[in-house]
N, C-alpha and C positions, 0 to 999 in steps of 0.2 A: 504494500500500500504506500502510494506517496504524500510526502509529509507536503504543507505548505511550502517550506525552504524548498523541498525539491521542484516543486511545479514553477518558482519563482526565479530558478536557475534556470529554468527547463527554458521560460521564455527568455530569458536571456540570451540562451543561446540560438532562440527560434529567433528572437529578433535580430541579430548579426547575421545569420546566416540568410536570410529573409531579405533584411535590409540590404546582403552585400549583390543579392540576384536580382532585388529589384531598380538598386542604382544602375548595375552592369547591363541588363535588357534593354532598361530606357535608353542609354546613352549608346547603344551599340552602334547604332543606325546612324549615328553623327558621328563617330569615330573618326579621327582625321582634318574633317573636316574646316571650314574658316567661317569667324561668325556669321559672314555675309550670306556662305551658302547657305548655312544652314537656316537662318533668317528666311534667303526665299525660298527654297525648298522647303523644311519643313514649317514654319511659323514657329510658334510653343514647341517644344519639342515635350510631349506631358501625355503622350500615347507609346505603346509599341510600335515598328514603323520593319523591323525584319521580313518577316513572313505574316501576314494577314493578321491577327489582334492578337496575337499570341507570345509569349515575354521569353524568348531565345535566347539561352547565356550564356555565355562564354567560357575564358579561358580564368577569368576571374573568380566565377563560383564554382567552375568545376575544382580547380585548386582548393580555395576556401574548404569544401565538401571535402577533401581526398585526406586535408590538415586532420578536419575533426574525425575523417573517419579514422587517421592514423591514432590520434589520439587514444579513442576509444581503444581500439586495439590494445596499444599497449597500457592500458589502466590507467594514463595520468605520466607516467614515469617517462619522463625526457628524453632517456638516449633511446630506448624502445621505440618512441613519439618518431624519431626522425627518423631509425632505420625503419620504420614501416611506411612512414612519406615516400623515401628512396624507391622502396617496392612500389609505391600505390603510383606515383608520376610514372615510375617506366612503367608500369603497364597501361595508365590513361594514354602514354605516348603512341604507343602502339596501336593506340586503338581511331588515331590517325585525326584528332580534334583539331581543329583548325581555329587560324587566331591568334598559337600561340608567340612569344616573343622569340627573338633569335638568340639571346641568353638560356629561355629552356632548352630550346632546340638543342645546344651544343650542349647543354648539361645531362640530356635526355641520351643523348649519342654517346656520351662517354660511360653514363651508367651503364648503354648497352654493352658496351665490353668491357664493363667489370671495374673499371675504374675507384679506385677507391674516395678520390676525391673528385668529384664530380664536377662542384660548382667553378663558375667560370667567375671572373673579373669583368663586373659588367654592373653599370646601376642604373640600367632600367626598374621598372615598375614591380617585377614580378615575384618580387618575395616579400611587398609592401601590399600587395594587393588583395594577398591571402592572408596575412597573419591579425584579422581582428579576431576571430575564433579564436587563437592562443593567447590573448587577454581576458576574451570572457570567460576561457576555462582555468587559467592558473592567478590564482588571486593572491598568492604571494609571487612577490618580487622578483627576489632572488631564480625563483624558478619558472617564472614568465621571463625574464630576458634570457634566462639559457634554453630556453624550447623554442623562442623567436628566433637567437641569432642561430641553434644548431637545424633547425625548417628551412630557414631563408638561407645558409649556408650551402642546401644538395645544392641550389639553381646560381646564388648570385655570392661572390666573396667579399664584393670591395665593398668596405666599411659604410660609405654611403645609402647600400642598398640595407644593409643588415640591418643598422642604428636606424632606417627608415621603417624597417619590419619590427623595432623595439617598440619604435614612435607609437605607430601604429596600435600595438597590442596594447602599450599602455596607456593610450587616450578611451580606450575602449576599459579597462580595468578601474580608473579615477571615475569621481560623481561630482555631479555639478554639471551648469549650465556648459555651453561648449567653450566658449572662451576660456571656465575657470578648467577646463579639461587639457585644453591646448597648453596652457601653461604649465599645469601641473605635471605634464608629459617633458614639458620643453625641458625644467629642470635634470630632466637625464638623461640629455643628449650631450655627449660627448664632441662627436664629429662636426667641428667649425663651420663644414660648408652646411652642411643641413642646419644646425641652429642659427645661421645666421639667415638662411631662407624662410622659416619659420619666424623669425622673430620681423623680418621684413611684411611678413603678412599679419601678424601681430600689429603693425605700426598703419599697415594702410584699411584695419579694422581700424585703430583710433580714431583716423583722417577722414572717416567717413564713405571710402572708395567706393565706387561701384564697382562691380565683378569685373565688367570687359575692361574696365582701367586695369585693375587686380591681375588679371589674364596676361595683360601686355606686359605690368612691369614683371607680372614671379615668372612665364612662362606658364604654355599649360600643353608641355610635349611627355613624349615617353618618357623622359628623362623623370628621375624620383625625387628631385631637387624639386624639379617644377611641379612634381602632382602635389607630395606633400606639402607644400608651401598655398598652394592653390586650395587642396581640401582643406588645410587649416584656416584660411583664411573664410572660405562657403560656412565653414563650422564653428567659427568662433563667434560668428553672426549672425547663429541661429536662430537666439531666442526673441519670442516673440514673433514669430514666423512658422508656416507650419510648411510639412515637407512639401505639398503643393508648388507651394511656392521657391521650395533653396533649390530641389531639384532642376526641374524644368533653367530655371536663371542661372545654375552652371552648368549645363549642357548650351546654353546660348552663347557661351565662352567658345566655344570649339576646343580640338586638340583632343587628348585622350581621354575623350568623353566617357566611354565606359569602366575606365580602370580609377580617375577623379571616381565617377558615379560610385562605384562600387565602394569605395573607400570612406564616402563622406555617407553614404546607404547605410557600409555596417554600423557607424558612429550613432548615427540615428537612430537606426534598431536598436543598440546597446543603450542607450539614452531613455529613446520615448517606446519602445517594442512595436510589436507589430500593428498592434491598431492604431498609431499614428501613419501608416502606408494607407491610402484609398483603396479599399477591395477591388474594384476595377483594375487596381496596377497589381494586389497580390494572387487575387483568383485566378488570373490569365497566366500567370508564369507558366511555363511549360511542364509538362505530364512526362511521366519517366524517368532517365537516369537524370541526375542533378536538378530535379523539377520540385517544385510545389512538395508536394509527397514524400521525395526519399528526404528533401533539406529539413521536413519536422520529423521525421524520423531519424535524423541522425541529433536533432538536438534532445529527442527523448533517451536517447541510446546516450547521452554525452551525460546527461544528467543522472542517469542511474552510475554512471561507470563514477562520477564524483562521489553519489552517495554511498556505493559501497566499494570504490578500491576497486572493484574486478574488473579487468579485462573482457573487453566483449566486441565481439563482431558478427552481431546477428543482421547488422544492417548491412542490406547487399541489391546490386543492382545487375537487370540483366546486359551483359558485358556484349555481346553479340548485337542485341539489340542496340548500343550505343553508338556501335559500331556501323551500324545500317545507317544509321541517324544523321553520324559525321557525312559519312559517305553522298549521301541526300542531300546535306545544305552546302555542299560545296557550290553546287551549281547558282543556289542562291545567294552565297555570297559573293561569288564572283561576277553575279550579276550585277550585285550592289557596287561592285568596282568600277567594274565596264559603266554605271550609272556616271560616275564620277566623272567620266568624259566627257561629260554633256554637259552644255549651260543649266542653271546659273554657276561658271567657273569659279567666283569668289566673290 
């Protein structure tokens, strides 16, 4: 039987994981993008826009998902947590997802032949993208920054990505409004270029900035300088504003709309949970592997392995069918590429 504490963790972890698929859907479709196109092409960007009404997620939740499933596996326990990530990405790799960045790519290649040290020197986005699930789940300290930096370690090495994937977990771990969140993260950042990134979006919170000014001066590319700086800045600004509205106004930004989304999604969810997302935006997420379904299923499974210690891996999904799936929306993405071609350019 579950106690209150447990169902109160439970959403916790539904709402990160929630949060982090419904930022990363929304903003999939503008990926890349410049504010102009996306302006005339899509207006608001405050619907799905992939494949027909339907919330398609990427390489951001699928990760997020593979964290917590590692987690669960190994009870909680750290070095466990990351040698089952290691298994769980090469086998997502394999299963041929598209999206993903060229930092996993080479880390995913080297896993395949055994490599023992996988992650590559790169700081991009992609060990910053996944790691708010490893703040909601280790709420001591000490062993949330060693389950962040040894996760974000298989994909990405250089300190900037790692400290980004610390950031990360512990703005989701701190209480309080988003500003007093970002701060209270900031203090244990080490790495000069990311705290001074952060502290710059800190400063054009004070100044009153609008987002597209905010965009221009932190950047809002792959690079984890710039996302970080960017989601801290959407999130520090939160309050008094409901997700309606922070969403949609940083996907207006352009640039890497879904990986920002995803990041400033799970903050949210860890914040205000999932009934502050519009059912419109949670009901449509996508059915199947990393959909609607397995992501509350994995945070009940995250929530039991807290309350009693055990290891468990009763959550699973069908691997073949996932595989069909990738296979299928190539052709849809690529469409959305060849889209790109076309006026409105910029």
């Amino acid at each position: 039987m579950k106690t209150d504490r447990t169902h109160s963790r439970e959403a916790l972890f539904e709402g990160v994981l929630i949060g982090t698929a419904v930022g990363d859907a929304l903003g999939l479709a503008a990926e890349g993008l410049s504010p102009g196109v996306i302006a005339k092409r899509f207006g608001r960007v405050d619907r799905f826009r992939i494949l027909g009404s339907v919330g398609w997620v990427s390489d951001d939740t699928e990760q997020s998902a593979l964290v917590a499933q590692s987690i669960a596996r190994a009870g909680g326990v750290v070095p466990g947590a990351a040698r089952a990530f290691r298994r769980a990405i090469l086998g997502w790799f394999w299963r041929l997802p598209w999206g993903l960045g060229m930092a996993t790519l080479r880390a995913c290649l080297r896993l395949t032949v055994g490599l023992a040290r996988s992650g590559v020197s790169s700081a991009g986005n992609g060990a910053a993208m996944r790691s708010a699930i490893v703040g909601a789940f280790y709420r001591d300290g000490s062993a949330r920054v060693e389950a962040a930096r040894a996760i974000a370690e298989v994909t990405h090495t250089d300190s900037r990505a790692v400290e980004a994937a610390v950031f990360v977990a512990d703005v989701v771990a701190v209480e309080g409004a988003g500003r007093e969140r970002i701060v209270a993260a900031l203090a244990r950042v080490g790495n000069g270029e990311l705290r001074s990134s952060i502290e710059r979006a800190l400063a054009l919170v004070e100044r009153g900035a609008s987002m597209a000014d905010a965009a221009k001066t932190l950047g809002n590319t792959g690079f984890v300088l710039h996302t970080i700086a960017l989601a801290s800045f959407a999130f520090a600004r939160e309050e008094g504003r409901s997700v309606e509205e922070i969403l949609p106004e940083l996907y207006a930004a352009g640039g890497d709309t879904d990986s920002i989304g995803a990041i400033v999604g799970a903050w949210l969810g860890a914040q205000r949970g999932v009934g502050a997302f519009p059912s419109r935006w949670v009901d449509r997420l996508q059915s199947g592997p990393f959909g609607l379904a397995h992501l509350r299923a994995l945070a009940r499974e995250l929530a039991e392995v807290e309350a009693t210690r055990t290891p468990r891996a009763t959550v699973r999904f069908n691997w073949p069918w996932a595989l069909v799936r990738n296979l299928l929306m190539y052709p849809v993405i690529l469409a959305h590429g060849f889209r790109r071609l076309a006026p409105p350019y910029r």
